[in-house]
C-alpha positions in Angstrom: 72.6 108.4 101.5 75.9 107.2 100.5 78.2 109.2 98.8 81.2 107.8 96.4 84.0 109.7 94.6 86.1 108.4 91.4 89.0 110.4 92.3 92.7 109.8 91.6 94.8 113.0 90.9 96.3 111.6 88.0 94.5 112.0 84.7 93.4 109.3 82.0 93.0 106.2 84.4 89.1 105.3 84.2 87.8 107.3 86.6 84.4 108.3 84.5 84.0 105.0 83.5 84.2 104.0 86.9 81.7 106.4 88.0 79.3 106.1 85.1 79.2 102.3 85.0 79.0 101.4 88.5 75.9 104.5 88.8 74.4 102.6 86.0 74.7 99.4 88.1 73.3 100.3 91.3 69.9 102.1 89.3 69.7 98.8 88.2 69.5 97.5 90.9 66.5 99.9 92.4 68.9 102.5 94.3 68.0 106.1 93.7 71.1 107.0 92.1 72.5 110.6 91.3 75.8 111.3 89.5 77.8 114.7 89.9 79.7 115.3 86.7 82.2 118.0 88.7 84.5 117.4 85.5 84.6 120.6 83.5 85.5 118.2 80.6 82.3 116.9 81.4 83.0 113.4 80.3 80.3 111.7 82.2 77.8 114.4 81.4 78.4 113.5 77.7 78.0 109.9 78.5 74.9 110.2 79.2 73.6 112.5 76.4 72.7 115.3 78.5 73.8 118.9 77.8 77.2 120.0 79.7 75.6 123.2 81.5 74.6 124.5 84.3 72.3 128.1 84.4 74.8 130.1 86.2 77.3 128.0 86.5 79.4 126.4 88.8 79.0 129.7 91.2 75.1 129.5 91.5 75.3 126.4 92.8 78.3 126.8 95.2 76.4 130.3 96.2 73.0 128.5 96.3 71.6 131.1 94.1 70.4 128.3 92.4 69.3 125.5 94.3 70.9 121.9 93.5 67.6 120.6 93.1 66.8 123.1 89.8 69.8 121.9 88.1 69.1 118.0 87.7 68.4 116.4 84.6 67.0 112.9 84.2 69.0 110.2 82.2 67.8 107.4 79.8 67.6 105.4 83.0 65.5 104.5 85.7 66.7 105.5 89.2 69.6 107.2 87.8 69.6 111.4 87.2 72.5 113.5 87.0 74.0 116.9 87.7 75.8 117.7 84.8 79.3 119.6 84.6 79.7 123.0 83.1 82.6 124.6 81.8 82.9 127.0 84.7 83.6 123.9 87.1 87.3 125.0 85.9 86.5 127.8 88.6 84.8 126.3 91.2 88.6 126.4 94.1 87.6 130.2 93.2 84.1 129.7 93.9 84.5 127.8 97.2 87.3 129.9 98.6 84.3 132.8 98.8 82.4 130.8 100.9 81.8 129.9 104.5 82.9 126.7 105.6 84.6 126.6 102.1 85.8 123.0 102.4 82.4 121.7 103.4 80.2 123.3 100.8 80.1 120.5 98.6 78.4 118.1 101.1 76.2 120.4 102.7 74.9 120.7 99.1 74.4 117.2 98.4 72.9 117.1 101.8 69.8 118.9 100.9 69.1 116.3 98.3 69.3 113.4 100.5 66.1 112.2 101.0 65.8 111.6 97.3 68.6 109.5 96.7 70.3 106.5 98.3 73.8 106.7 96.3 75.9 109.4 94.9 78.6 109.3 92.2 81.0 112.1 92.3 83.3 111.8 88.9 86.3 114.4 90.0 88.4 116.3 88.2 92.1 115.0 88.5 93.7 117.5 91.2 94.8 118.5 94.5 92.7 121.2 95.0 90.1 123.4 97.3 87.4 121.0 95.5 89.3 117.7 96.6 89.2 118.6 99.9 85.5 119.2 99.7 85.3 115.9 98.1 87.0 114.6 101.3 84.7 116.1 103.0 81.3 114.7 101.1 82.3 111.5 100.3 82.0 108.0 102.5 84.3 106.1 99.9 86.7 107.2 97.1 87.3 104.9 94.6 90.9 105.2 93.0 91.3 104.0 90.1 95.0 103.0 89.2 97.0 102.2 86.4 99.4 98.9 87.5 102.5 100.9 86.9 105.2 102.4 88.9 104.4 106.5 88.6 100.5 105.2 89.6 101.5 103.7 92.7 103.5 106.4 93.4 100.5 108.7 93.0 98.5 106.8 95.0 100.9 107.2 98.2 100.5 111.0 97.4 97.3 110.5 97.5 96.6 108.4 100.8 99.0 111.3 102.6 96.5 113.5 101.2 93.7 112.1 102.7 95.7 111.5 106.6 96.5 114.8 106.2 92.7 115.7 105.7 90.9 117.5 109.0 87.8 116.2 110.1 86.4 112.5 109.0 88.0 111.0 106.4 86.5 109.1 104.0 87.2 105.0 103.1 90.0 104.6 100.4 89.2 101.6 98.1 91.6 101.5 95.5 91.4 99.5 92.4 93.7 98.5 89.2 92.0 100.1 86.0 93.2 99.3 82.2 95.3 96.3 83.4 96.4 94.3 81.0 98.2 91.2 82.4 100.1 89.9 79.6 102.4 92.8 80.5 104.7 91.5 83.1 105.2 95.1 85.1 101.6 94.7 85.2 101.4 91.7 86.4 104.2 92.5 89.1 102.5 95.4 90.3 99.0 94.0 91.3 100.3 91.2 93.0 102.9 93.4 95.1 100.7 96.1 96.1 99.7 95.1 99.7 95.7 95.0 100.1 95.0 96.4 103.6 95.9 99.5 105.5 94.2 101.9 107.9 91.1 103.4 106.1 92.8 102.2 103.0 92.3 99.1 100.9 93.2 97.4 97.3 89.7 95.8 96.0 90.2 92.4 94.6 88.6 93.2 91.1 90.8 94.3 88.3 89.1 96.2 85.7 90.8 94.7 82.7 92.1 97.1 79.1 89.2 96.3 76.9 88.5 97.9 73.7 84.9 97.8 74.6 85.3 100.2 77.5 86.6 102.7 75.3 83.3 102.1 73.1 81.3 103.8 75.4 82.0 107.1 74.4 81.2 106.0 70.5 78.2 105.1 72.0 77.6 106.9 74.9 76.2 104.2 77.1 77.6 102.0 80.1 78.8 99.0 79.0 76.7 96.9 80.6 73.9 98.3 78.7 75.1 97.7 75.4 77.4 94.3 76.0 75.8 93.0 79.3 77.4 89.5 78.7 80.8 91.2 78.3 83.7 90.5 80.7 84.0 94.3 81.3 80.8 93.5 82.6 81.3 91.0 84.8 84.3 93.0 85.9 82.4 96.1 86.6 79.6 94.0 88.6 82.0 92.2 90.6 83.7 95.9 91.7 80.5 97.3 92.8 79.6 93.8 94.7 82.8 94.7 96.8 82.2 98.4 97.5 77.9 98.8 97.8 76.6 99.4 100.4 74.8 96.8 102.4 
């Protein structure tokens, strides 16, 4: 099982629309796909029409008073379930901080689920938090979504230090720009200047472009490749998750 995380700790830079489109794409493809909404906005959860909640909340789960399994729901898609948010996510450093090996719960969850799937999403709340450092933890790969611009580059090296500074394993860092739009010249600037390698870290060649159309999906609460397949956000999405599947 392979386990990815959209996960930036700055808000508002497509990190659901990451996660949702490129889970969309590899069911499509045949792998058994699960996507954690551990948003409490529960973004992704809405995406895909299913109710944001979870019976006892984000504590059952972390407790295991209810087991991960019991709180699936199916989507509208083939290969592709999810485990939906719920509001009391916005709780869940408290939650963890009660338990054992409180920086490893999170994957020793997902690891009793994983002989039934062969990818997970994890959509993440923007933070720096108890749950980013089980996120560390879970995941083989974050995605990081950023914005071409100054203050998101300067995240991002927050970020990366975050990640060295991690104990244990530390998972793959493939960043990405998100909501480009090169007829801005700072734009423009900024994905050509960032370098592309470094240890454990690297800058994907896709750019996932502005597009009204990405911000249709939540009008119509779909991935885009559903309801524009011949769209360049598409294209663009595809190409990203050529880069980053697994073989």
């Amino acid at each position: 099982m392979k386990v990815f995380a959209t996960y930036n700790i700055k808000g508002g830079v497509g990190k659901t629309s990451t996660a949702v489109n490129l889970a969309y794409l590899a069911a499509r493809e045949g792998r058994r796909t699960l996507l954690w909404d551990l948003d409490p906005q529960a973004a992704a959860t809405y995406m895909f029409r299913v109710r944001p909640r979870v019976k006892g909340g984000g504590h059952a789960l972390v407790t295991r008073r209810r087991p991960i399994e019991a709180a699936l729901k199916a989507t509208d898609f083939d290969n592709l379930d999810l485990l939906p948010a719920d509001f009391s996510y916005r709780n869940m450093d408290l939650d963890l901080d009660d338990t054992k090996k409180r920086t490893r719960r999170l994957g020793q969850l997902l690891h009793s689920v994983a002989d039934d799937y062969d990818v997970v999403f994890l959509d993440c709340p923007p933070s720096i938090s108890l749950v980013s450092e089980n996120v560390m933890h879970a995941a083989d790969t974050l995605l990081v979504p950023l914005i071409p611009a100054t203050l998101s580059l300067r995240t991002f090296d927050q970020l990366t230090r975050f990640v060295a500074d991690s104990a244990g394993p530390r998972p793959d860092v493939v960043a990405f720009f998100s909501m480009a739009d090169r007829r801005k010249r700072l734009h423009r600037d900024v994905i050509e200047a960032i370098p592309r390698d470094h240890a454990h870290t690297r800058v994907a060649e896709t750019v996932i472009p502005a597009l009204s159309i990405i911000e249709q999906m939540a009008e119509r609460r779909t991935p885009v490749p559903v309801f524009a397949p011949n769209n360049r956000a598409t294209r663009c999405y595809e190409q990203l998750w050529a880069e980053v599947r697994p073989s």
